[in-house]
C-alpha positions as CSV (number, residue, x, y, z in Angstrom):
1,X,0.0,0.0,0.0
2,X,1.4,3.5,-1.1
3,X,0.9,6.5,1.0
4,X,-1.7,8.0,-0.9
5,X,-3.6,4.6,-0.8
6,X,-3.7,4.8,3.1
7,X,-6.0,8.5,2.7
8,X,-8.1,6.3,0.1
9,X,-8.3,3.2,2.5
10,X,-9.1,4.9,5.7
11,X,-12.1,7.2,4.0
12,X,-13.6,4.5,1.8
13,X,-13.6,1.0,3.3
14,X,-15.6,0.2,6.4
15,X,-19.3,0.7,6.4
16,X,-20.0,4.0,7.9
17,X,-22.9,2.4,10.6
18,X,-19.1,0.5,11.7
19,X,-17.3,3.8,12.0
20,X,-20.2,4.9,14.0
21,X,-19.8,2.0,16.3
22,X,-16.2,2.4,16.9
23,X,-16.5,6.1,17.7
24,X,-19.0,5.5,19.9
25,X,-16.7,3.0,21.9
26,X,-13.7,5.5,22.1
27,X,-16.3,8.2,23.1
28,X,-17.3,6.1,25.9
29,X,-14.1,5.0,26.9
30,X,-12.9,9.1,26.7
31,X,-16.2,9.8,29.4
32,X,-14.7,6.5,31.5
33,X,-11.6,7.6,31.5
34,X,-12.8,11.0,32.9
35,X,-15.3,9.8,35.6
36,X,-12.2,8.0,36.9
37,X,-10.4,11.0,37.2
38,X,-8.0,11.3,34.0
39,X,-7.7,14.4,32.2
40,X,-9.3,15.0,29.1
41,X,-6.0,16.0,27.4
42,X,-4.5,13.1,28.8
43,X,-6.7,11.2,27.2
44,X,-7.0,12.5,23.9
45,X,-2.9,12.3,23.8
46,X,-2.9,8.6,24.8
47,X,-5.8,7.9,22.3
48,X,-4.0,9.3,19.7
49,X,-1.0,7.6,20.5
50,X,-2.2,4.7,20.6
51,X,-4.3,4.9,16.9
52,X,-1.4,6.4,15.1
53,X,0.7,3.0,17.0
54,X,-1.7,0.8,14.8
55,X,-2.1,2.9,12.0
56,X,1.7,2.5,11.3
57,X,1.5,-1.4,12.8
58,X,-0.6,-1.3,10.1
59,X,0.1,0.8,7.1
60,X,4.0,1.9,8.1
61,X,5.6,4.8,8.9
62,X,6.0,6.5,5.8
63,X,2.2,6.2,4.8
64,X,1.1,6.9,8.2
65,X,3.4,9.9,7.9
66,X,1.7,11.2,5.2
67,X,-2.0,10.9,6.1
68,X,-1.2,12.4,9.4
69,X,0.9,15.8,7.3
70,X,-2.5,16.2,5.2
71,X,-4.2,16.7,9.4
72,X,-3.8,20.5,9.7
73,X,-5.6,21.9,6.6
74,X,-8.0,18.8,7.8
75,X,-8.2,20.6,11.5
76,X,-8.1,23.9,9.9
77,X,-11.2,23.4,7.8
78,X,-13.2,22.1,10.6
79,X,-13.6,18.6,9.8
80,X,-12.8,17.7,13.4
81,X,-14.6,20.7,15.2
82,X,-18.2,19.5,16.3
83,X,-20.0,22.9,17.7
84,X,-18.4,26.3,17.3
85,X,-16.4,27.8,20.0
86,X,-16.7,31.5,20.7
């Protein structure tokens, strides 16, 4: 798999309802995590951490390199941002 192909992969395979499902586990483990005290930025760094370790188990470094350099025009446009902050 190329490094353009891992962009491809991640955004077109998996049926969205399974997408769904798997953000739904890491949103409950995020609210777990907090009820037992850990910070929310503590969290977040550890979770992605540990996605960008399997992406690159995975995929590799050099794809996984890419698809995460294409992330700040990604953050910039708001893909990521779920209610506006004033």
């Amino acid at each position: 798999m190329t490094p353009y192909d891992l962009q491809d992969h991640v955004e077109l395979t998996g049926a969205d309802d399974e997408r769904r499902a798997a953000l739904a586990y890491v949103t409950e483990a995020f609210a777990e995590a907090i009820l037992a005290g850990i910070e929310s930025e503590s969290f977040a760094h550890a979770a992605l951490f540990a996605a960008l370790q399997e992406l690159v188990e995975t995929y590799g470094e050099d794809a996984v390199a890419t698809f995460a350099g294409r992330l700040p025009e990604r953050i910039s446009a708001g893909e990521f941002t779920i209610a506006q902050r004033h």
